[in-house]
N, C-alpha and C positions, 0 to 999 in steps of 0.2 A: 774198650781196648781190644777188642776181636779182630781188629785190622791191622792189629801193633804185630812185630816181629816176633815169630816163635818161640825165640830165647828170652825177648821181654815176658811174654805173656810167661814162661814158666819161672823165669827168677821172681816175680810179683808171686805168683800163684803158691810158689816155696815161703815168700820170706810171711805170706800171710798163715802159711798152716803154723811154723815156726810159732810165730805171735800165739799160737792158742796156747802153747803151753810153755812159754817161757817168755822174759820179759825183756824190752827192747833190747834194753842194755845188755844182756847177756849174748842174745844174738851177734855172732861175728858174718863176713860177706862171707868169711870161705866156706864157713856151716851154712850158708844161704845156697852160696854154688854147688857143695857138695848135693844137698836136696834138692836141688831144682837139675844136676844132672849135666850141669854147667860149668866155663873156664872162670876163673874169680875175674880175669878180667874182663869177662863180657860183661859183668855186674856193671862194670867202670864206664864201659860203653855208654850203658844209660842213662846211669843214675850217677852224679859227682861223689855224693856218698850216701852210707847205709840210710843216715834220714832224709834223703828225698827218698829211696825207695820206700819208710815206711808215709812220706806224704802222698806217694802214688796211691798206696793200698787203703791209705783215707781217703783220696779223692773219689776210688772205686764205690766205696761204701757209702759215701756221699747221696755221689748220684743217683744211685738205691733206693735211699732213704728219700733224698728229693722225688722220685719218680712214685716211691708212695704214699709222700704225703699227699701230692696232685692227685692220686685217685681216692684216697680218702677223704678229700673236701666235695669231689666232685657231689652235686647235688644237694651240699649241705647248703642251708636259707641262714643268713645273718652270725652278726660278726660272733658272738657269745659262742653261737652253736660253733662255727669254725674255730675260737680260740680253743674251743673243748676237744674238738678233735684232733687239731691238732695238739694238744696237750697231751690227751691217750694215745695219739701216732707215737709221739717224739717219746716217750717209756717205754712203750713196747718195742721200741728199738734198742732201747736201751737195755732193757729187760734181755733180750732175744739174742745181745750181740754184747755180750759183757764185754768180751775183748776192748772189743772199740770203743765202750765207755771208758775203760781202764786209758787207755793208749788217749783219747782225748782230754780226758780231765788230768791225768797225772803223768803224760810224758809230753804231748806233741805242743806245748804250749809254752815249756820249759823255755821254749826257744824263739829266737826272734824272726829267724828266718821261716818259721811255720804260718807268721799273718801274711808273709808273701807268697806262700804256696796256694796251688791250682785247687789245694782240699781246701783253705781256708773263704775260697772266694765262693766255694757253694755253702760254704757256712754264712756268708754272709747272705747269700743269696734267700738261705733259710731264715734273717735273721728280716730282708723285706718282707717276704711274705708275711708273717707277724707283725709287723709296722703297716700293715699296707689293711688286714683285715682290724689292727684296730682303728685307723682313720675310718674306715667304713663304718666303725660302729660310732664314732664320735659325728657323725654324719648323717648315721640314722636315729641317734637320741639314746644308743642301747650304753655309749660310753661315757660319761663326763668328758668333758671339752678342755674343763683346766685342771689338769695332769696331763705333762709331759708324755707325749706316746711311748719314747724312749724307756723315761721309768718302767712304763707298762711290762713292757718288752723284756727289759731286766727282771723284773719280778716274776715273770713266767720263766725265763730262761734258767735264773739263779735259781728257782722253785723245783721246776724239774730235775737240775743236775745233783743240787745239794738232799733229794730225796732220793739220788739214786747213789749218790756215793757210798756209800759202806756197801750195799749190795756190788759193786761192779768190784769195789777190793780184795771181797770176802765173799766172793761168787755167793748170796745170800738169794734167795727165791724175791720176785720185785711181784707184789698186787697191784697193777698199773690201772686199773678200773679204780682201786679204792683209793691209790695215791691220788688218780685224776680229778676224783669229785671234790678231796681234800682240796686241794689247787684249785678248783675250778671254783669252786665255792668259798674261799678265802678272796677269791680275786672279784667276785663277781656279790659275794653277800656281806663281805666284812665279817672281824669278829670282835662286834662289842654287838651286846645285846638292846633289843629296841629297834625303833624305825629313826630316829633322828639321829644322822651323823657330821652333824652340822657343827665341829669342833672347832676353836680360836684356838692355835697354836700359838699366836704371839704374843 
């Protein structure tokens, strides 16, 4: 956003300080314009309303997050060791930026116009990259073949967010190394005891 319009970059830069310490809904534009030093209706200019601007300020963080998970894979070898990392990336963001876990899981979803936004399409974009390193591991032997990837995908996804929730509500301190091996070893050893998991569910 360093290229956008000076008035943009400071009503974004206002409405995200805002977020740290008060919650979307209370935020109004004119307390957005007043802190960013701004006419209310340049808000208008930009944004349709208050929630595209807070989907801008997810996009921003987004892209963040995208840019390091790609350096934290870099040089990792096979699919396991990549899901694990990424599994530890996506906490400690979560850990590091309560806000934004707040604002994802309990406001920006609320709505239906949020899976059209420009934040939501690097979330998807997040959600390839996880779909793409488990093909590779059902490729190289390291995944079972029949399991839906997709389940996969959800069970890591639903794993991380639902061990981070009360922490991102209740600003609670997040052990992202201890949560990740919990996860990573759920997903990767099962937990029923023994070496045969050969079960007849029907």
């Amino acid at each position: 956003m360093k290229d956008a319009p000076k008035g943009k970059i400071k009503i974004v830069k206002a409405f995200r300080e805002l977020l740290n310490d008060k919650n979307f809904n209370s935020i109004t534009t004119a307390e957005t314009a007043k802190t960013a030093g701004v006419t209310e209706g340049l808000i208008y200019k930009y944004f349709k309303d208050k929630r595209a601007l807070l989907y801008e300020v997810l996009r921003e963080h987004y892209e963040k997050f995208l840019i390091q998970i790609e350096k934290d894979l870099l040089g990792i070898e096979g699919a396991s060791k990549k899901l694990k990392t990424i599994i530890t990336s996506s906490l400690q963001s979560y850990a590091n930026h309560r806000v934004f876990a707040r604002i994802v899981m309990l406001e920006a979803r609320n709505s239906e116009d949020y899976f059209d936004s420009s934040a939501y399409k690097l979330v998807q974009r997040y959600n390839q990259i996880i779909l793409e390193i488990i093909e590779e591991g059902k490729a190289n032997g390291e995944i079972r073949e029949d399991i839906d990837s997709s389940y996969i995908r959800h069970a890591i996804f639903g794993s991380i967010e639902h061990a981070c929730l009360k922490g991102a509500i209740f600003e609670q301190t997040l052990s992202s190394f201890a949560i990740s091996e919990n996860i990573y070893r759920i997903l990767f050893e099962g937990i029923t005891q023994g070496t045969s998991n050969n079960y007849n569910f029907d």
